[in-house]
DRENVEXMAR-546477 format. One line per field, with one value per residue: z, y, x of N, C-alpha, C in turn; residue number from 1. Coordinates in steps of 0.1 Angstrom, whole numbers. Layout:
// residues N
n.up <- Z/...
n.north <- Y/...
n.east <- X/...
ca.up <- Z/...
ca.north <- Y/...
ca.east <- X/...
c.up <- Z/...
c.north <- Y/...
c.east <- X/...
num <- NUM/...
//
This chain:
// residues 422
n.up <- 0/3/-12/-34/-23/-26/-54/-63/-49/-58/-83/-79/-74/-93/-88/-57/-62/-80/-67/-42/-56/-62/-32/-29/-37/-23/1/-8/3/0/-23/-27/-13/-24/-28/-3/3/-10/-3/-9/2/19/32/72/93/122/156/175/185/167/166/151/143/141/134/128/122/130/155/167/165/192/210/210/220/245/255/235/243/268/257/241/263/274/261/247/224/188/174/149/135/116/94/76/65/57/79/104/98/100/125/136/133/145/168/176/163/151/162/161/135/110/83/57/59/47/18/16/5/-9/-20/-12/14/21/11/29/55/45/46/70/95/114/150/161/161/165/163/166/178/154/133/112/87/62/50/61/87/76/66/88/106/90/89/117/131/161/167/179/187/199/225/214/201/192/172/172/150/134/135/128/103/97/98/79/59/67/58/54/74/96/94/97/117/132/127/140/174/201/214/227/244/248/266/279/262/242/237/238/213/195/199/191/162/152/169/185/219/241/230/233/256/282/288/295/284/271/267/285/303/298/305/314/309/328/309/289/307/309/284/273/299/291/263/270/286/263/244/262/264/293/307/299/282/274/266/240/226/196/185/165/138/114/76/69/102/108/99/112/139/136/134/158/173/164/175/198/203/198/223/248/272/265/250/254/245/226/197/192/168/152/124/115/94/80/53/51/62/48/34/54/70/51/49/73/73/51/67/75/104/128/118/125/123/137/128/121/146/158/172/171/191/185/176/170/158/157/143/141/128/128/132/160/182/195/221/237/230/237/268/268/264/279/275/254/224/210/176/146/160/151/125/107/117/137/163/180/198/239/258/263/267/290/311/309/325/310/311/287/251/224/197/187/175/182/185/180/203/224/252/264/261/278/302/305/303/327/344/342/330/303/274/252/221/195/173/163/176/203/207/213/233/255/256/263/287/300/299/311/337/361/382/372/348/362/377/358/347/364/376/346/348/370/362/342/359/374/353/348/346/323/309/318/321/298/285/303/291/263/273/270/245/239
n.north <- -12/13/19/21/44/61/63/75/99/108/117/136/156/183/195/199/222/234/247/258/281/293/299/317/340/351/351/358/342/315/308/305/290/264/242/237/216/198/182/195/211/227/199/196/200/186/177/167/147/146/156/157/174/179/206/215/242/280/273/244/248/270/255/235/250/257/228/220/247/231/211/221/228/205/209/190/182/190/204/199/215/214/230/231/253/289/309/289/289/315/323/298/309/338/333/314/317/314/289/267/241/250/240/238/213/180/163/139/113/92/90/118/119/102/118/138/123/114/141/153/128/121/114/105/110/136/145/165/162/157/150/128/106/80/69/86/76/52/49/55/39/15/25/25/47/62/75/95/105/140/151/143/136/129/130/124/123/123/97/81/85/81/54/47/41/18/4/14/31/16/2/21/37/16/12/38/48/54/72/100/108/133/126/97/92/97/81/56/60/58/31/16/25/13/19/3/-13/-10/9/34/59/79/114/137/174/195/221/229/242/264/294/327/354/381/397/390/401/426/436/431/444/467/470/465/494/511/501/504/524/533/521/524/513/482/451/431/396/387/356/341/336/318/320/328/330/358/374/369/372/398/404/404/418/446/444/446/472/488/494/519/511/496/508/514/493/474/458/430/418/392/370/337/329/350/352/366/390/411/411/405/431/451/440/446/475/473/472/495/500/516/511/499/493/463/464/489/503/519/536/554/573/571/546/514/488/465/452/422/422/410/389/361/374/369/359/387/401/385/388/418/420/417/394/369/351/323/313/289/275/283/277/246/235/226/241/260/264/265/270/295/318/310/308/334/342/349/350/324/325/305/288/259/243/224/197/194/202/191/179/200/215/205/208/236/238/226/235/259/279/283/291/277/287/294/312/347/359/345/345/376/381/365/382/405/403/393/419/438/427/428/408/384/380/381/354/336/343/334/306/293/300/282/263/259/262/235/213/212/201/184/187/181/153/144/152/137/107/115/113/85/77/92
n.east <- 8/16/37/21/11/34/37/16/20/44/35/16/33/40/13/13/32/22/7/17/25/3/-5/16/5/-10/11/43/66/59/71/95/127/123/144/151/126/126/150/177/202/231/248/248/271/284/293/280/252/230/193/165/139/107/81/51/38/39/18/25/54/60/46/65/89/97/106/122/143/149/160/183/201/211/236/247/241/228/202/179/156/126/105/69/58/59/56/58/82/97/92/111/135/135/129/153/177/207/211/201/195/183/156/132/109/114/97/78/88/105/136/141/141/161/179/179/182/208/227/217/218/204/202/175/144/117/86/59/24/7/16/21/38/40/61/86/87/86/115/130/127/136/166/169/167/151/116/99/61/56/39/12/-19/-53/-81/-113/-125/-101/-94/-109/-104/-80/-88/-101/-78/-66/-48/-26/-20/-19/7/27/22/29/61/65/85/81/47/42/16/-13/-32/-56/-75/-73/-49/-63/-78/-52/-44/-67/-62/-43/-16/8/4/27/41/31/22/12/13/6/-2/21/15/2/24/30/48/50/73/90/95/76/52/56/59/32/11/22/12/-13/-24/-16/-38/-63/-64/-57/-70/-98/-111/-127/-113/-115/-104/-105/-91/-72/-88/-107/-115/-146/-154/-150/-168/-187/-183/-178/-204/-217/-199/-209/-237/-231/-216/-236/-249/-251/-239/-221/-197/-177/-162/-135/-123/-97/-86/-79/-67/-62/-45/-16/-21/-48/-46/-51/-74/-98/-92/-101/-126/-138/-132/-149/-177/-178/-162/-139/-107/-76/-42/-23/2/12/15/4/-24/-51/-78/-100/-102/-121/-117/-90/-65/-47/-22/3/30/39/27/8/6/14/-8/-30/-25/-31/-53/-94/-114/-117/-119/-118/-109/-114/-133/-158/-164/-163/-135/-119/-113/-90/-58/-65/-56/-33/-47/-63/-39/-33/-55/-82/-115/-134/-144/-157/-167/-186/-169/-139/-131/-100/-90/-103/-102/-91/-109/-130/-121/-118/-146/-161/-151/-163/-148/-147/-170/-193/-209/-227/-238/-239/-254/-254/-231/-225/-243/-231/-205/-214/-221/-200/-187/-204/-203/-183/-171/-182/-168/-143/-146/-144/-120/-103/-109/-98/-71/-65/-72/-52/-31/-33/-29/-3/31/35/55/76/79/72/103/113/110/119/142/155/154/180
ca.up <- 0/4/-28/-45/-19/-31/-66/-63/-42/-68/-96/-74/-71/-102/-85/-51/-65/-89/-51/-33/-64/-56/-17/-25/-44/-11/12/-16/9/-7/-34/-19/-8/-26/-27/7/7/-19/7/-16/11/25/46/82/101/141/162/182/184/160/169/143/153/131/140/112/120/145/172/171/172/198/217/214/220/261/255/225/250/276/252/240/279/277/255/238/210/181/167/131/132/102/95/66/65/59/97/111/93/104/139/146/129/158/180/181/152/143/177/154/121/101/72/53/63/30/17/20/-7/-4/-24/-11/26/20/6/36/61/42/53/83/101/126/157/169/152/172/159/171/177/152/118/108/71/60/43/69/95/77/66/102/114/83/96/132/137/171/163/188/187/211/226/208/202/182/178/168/135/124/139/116/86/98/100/62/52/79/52/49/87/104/95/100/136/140/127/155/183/210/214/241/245/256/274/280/258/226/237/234/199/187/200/185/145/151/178/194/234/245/225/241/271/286/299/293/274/271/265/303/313/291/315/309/319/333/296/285/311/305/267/274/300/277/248/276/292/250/236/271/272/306/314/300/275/275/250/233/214/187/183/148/133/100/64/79/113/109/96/127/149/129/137/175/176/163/184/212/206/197/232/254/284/259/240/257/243/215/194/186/155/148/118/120/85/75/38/53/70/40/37/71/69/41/55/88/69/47/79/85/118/122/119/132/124/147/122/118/156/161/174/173/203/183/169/171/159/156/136/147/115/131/135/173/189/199/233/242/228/248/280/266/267/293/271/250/218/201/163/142/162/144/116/108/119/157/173/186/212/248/272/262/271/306/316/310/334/306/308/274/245/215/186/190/170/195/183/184/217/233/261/274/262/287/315/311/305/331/354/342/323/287/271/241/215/178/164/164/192/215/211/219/246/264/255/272/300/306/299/322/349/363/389/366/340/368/381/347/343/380/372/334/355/381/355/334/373/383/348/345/346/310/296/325/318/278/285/308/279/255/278/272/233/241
ca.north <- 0/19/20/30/61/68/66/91/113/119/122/150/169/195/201/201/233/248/251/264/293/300/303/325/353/362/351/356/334/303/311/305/281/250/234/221/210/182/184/199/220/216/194/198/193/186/169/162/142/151/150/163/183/185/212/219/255/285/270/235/252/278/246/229/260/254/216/229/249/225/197/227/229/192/206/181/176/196/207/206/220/217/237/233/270/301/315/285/293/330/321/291/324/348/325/309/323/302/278/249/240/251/240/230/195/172/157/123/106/80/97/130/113/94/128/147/117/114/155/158/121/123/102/107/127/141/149/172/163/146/151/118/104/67/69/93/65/36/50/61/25/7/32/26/61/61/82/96/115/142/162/137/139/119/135/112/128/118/83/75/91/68/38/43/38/14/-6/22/38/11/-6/35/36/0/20/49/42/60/83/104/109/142/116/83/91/100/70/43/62/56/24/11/29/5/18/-9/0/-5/21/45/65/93/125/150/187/205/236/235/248/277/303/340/358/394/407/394/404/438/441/429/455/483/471/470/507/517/497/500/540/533/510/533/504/469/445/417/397/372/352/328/331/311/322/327/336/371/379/364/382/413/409/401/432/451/446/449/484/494/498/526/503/486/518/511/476/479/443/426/407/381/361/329/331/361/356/364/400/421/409/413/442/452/432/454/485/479/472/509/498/526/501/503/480/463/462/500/506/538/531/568/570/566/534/504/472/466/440/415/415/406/374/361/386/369/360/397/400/383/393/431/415/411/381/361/340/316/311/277/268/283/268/228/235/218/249/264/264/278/273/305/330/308/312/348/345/355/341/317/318/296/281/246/227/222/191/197/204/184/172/209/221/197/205/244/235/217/246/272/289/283/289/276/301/289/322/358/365/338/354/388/379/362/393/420/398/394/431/444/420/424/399/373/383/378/347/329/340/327/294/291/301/271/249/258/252/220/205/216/186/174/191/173/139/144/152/121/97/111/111/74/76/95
ca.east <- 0/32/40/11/6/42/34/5/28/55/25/13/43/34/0/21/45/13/-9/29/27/-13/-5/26/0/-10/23/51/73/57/76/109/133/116/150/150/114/136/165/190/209/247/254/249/287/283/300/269/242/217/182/156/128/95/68/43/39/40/12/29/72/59/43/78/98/101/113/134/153/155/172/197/205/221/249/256/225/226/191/175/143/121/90/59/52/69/54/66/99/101/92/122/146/132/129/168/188/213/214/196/198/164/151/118/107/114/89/73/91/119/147/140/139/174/188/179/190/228/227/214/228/194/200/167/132/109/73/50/13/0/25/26/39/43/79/95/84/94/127/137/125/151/178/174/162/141/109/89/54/55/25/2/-33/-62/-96/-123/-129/-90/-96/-116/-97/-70/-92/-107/-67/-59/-37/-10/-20/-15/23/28/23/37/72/66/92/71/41/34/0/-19/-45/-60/-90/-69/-42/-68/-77/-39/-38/-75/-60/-32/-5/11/0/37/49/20/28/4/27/0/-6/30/9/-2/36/35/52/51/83/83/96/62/44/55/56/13/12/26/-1/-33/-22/-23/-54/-75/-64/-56/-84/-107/-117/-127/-103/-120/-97/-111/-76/-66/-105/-107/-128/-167/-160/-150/-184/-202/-177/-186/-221/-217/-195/-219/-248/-228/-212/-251/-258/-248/-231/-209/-193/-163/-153/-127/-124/-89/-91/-62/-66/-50/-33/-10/-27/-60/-46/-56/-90/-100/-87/-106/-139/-134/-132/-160/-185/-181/-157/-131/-99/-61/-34/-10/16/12/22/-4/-35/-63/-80/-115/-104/-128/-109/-74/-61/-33/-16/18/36/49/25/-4/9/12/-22/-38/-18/-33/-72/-101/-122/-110/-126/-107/-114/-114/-145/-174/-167/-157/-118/-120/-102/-74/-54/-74/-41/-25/-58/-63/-27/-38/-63/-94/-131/-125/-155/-154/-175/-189/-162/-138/-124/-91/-87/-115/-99/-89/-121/-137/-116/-120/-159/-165/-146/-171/-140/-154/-182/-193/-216/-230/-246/-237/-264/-252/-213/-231/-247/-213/-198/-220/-223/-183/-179/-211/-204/-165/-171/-183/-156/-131/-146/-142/-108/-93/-110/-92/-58/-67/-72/-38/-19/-36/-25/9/41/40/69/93/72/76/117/121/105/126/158/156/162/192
c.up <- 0/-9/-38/-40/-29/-48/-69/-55/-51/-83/-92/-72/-79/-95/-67/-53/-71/-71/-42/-39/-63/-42/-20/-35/-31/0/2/-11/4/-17/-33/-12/-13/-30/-14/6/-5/-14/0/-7/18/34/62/85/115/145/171/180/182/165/159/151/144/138/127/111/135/156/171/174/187/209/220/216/235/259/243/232/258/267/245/253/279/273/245/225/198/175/156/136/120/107/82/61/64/71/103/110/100/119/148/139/138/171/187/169/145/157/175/141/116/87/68/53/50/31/20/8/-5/-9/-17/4/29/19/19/47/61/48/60/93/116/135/163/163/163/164/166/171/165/135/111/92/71/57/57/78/92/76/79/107/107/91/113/138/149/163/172/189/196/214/218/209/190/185/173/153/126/125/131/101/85/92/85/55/56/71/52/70/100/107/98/110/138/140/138/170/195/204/229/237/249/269/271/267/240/228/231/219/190/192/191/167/143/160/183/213/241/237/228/257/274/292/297/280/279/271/275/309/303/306/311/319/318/320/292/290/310/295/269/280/296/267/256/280/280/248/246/272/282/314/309/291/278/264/250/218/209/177/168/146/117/89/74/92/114/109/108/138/151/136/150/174/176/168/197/215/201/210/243/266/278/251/240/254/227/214/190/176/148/140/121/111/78/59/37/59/61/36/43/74/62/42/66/81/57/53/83/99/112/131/118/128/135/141/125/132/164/164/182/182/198/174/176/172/151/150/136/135/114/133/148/184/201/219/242/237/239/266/278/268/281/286/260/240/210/187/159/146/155/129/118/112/133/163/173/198/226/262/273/271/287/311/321/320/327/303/288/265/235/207/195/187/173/194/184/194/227/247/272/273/274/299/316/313/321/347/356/335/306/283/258/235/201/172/168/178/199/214/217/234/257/267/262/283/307/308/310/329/352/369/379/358/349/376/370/346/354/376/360/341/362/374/347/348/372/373/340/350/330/303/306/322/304/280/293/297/269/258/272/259/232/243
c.north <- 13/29/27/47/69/71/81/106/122/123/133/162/181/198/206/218/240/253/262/280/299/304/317/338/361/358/348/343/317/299/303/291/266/235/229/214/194/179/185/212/218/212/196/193/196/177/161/157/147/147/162/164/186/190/222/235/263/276/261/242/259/269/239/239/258/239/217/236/240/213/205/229/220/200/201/174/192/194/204/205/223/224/231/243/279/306/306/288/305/330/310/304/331/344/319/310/310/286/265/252/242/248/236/218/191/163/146/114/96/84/111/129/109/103/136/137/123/134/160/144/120/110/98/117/127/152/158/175/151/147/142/113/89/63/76/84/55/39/51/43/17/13/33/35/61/74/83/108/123/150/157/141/131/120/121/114/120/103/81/75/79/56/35/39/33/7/0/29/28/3/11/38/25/6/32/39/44/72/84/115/122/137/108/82/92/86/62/47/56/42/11/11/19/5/7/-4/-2/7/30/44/80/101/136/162/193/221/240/246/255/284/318/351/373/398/405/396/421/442/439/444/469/484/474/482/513/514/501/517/544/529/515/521/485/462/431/414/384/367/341/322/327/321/317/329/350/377/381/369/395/421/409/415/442/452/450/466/494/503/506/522/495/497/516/498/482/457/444/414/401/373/352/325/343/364/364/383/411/421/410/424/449/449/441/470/484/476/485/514/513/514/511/488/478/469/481/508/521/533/545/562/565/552/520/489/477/451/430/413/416/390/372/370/379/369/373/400/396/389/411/432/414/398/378/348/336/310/292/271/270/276/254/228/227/228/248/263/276/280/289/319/322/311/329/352/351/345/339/320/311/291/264/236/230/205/181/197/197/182/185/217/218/202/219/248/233/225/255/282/292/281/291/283/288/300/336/363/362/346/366/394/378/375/406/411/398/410/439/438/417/409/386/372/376/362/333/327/332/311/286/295/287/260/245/252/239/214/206/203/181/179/180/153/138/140/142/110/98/111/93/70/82/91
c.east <- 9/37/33/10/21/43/25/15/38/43/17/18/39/25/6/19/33/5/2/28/10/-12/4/16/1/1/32/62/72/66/90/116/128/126/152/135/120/149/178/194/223/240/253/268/283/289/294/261/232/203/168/142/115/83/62/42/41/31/20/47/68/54/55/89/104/108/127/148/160/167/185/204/212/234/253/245/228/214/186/162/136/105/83/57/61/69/59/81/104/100/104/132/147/136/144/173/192/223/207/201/181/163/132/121/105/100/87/72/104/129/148/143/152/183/193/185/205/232/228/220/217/200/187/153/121/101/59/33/9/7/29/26/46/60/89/99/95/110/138/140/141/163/178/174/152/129/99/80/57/44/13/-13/-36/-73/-102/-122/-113/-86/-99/-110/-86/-74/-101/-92/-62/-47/-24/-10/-12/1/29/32/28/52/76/73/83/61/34/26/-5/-27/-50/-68/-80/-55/-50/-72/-68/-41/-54/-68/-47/-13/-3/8/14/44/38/25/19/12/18/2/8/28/6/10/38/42/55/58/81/79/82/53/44/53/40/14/15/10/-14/-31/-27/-37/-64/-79/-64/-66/-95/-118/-114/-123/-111/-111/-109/-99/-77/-83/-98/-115/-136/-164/-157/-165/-194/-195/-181/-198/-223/-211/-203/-230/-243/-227/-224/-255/-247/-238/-223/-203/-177/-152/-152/-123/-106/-92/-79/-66/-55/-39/-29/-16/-40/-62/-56/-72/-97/-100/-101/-123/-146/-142/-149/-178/-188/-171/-145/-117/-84/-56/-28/2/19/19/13/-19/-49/-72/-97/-115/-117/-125/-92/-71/-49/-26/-1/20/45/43/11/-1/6/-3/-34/-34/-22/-49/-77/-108/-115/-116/-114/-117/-109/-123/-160/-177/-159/-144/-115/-114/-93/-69/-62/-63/-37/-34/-59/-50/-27/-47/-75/-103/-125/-139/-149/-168/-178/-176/-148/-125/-106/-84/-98/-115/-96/-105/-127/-132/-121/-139/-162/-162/-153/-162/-142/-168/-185/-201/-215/-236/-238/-244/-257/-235/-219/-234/-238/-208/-201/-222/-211/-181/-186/-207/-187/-163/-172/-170/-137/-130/-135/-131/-100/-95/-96/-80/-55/-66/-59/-32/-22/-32/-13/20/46/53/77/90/82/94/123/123/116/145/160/161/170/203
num <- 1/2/3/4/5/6/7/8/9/10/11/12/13/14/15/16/17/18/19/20/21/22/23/24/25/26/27/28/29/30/31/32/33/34/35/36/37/38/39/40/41/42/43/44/45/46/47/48/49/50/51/52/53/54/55/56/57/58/59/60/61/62/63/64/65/66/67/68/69/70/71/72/73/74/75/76/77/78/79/80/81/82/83/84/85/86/87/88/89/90/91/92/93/94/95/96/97/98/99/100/101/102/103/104/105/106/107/108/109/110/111/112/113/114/115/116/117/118/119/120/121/122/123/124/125/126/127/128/129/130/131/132/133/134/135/136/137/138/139/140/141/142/143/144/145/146/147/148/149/150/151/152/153/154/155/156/157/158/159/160/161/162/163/164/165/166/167/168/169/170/171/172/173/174/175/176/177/178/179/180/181/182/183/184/185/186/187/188/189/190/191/192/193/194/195/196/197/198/199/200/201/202/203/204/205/206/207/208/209/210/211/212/213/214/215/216/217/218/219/220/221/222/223/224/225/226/227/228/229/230/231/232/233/234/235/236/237/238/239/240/241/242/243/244/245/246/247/248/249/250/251/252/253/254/255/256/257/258/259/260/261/262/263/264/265/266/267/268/269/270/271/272/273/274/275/276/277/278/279/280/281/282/283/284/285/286/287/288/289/290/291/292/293/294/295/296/297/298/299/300/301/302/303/304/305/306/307/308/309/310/311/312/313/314/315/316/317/318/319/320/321/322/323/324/325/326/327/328/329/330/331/332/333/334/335/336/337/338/339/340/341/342/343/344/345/346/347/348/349/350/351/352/353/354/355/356/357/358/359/360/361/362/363/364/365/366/367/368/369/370/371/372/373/374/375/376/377/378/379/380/381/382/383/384/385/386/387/388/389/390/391/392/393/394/395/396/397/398/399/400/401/402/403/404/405/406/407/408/409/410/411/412/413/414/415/416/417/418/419/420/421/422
//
């Protein structure tokens, strides 16, 4: 089954590189560098023990950026960090210079796979969440490469996707050295689609031990003193919304700043892809809204919405907010990450689909720190209720804080597990 997928893969390449030159209209970066994504790049030279690092984009690097450090702490490991994305690309650059090795993650082809091995000399790959490819696998396994998920996850919906291709899914995962798990509920997933259950290990959500050091507690503070005009306004962000929820954000906004006791709430509006800024933008503006960029750095005191159209920012963003919706849920996407706004201490809303994140959904559910919404009204509603009601507003958030502490550990769990393939 192997074989055929790899047939279809190199017969897709053209349609591949034509879709890379349609993404790069609106993020020219597509454009660029398409020789490593065929791992024609020197050489790596180290003296150290290589350990390859794949995170598909910013949320997944910026999720391994704390264990990232800690394994450059040993010393003695040299890095390669691959991305999919140009944002993930520009974010491991910001993030640690030239303290790994970076490239685009080669494809999932067996010469292209072999090329980038003889290169790079991996002793060790580490995957991030749920990035899994048949060839990369098996190749690691022939070469005696350990390969271990990290920060795993397995909604229901990609169970299944699995379990319609179990012929290629399943000798897949039998090649995976370890995976550690987010939780029990998405373990027994991996190990129903065909994980072996000794190579499954539960260590929890890595995302729990975010930690936000003074500098970004200050650079936040700086942005809420500007956007709030010294408290004077209430910040609602609406963080990595998809195509279609702007719209229904739009219209919640709108009813809200209708009424006399909400004049004061000012929206942040963070699309979740950089292709997406100028549209939004554009969408914002022809609503009537009186719109402010981030990027732009000026923000007139009768502005309305402000538009996150930076990269690496959101963190302070939210650390600049009082509520807090996370996009990808109103429409079919399963959501985004909700750690980063509780850590923050902000009452959470969200769309229904949730997917994604199920397992934290539930917990900050289940806390009273999230609350789910399906229409414009029902966001509206949330929203004048968080903004009139401090207390409630404040309850929500202490909860969504309680719940980030009480499930914090997984990073030192994760970095034991993979002390062992070391």
């Amino acid at each position: 089954m192997r074989f055929i997928y790899t047939c279809i893969f190199y017969l897709f390449i053209p349609f591949i590189l034509l879709r890379l030159l349609w993404r790069a209209i609106a993020a020219p970066a597509y454009a660029k560098r398409w020789s490593e994504r065929f791992a024609f790049f020197k050489p790596l030279v180290s003296d150290k023990k290589v350990v390859w690092f794949h995170t598909v984009s910013v949320g997944e690097f910026i999720a391994a950026l704390p264990l990232i450090r800690k394994l450059q702490a040993r010393g003695d490991l040299q890095l390669v960090v691959t991305t999919t994305t140009p944002t993930g690309s520009e974010r491991v650059r910001a993030s640690l210079g030239d303290s790994v090795f970076h490239a685009y993650s080669p494809y999932d082809l067996p010469d292209v796979l072999a090329r980038f091995i003889s290169r790079v000399k991996p002793s060790l790959l580490l995957i991030m969440e749920t990035e899994l490819w048949p060839n990369t696998l098996a190749i690691c396994a022939k070469k005696n490469i350990p390969s271990v998920l990290v920060n795993a996850r397995m909604s229901e919906k990609s169970a299944r996707g699995y379990d319609k291709f179990s012929l290629l899914s399943r000798p897949m995962l039998q090649c995976l050295s370890r995976a550690l798990v987010q939780n029990t509920t998405d373990a027994d997933r991996f190990n129903r689609i065909g994980l072996p259950v000794p190579n499954t290990e539960v260590t929890g959500n890595i995302k729990f031990d975010l930690s936000l050091t003074e500098e970004v507690r200050e650079k936040a503070a700086v942005l809420k003193h500007e956007w709030s005009q010294g408290g004077e306004n209430i910040i609602w962000i609406a963080a990595s919304t998809h195509q279609g929820e702007d719209e229904i954000i739009l219209d919640a906004y709108a009813q809200c700043i209708k009424k006399s006791e909400l004049k004061n709430l000012r929206l942040i509006l963070v699309p979740r892809h950089p292709e997406r800024f100028s549209t939004v933008t554009n969408l914002c503006v022809s609503r009537g809204f009186v719109v402010a960029k981030r990027s732009e750095h000026s923000v007139p005191a009768h502005t309305q919405i402000i538009i996150g159209d930076t990269m690496g920012e959101l963190l302070f963003m939210f650390g600049a907010s009082d509520i807090a919706f996370i996009g990808g849920s109103l429409v079919s996407n399963g959501g985004h990450n909700f750690i980063e706004p509780a850590v923050w201490r902000l009452p959470i809303l969200s769309g229904t689909s949730v997917f994604n994140f199920a397992e934290v959904a539930r917990l900050l559910g289940d806390a009273g720190a999230l609350t789910l919404v399906s229409s414009a009204d029902e966001l509206a509603k949330q929203v004048e209720l968080l903004v009139t009601d401090a207390d409630e507003r404040n309850r929500r958030g202490a909860v969504a804080l309680q719940v980030a502490n009480e499930n914090r550990g997984a990073l030192e769990k994760t970095l034991a597990a993979i002390e062992k393939f070391l």
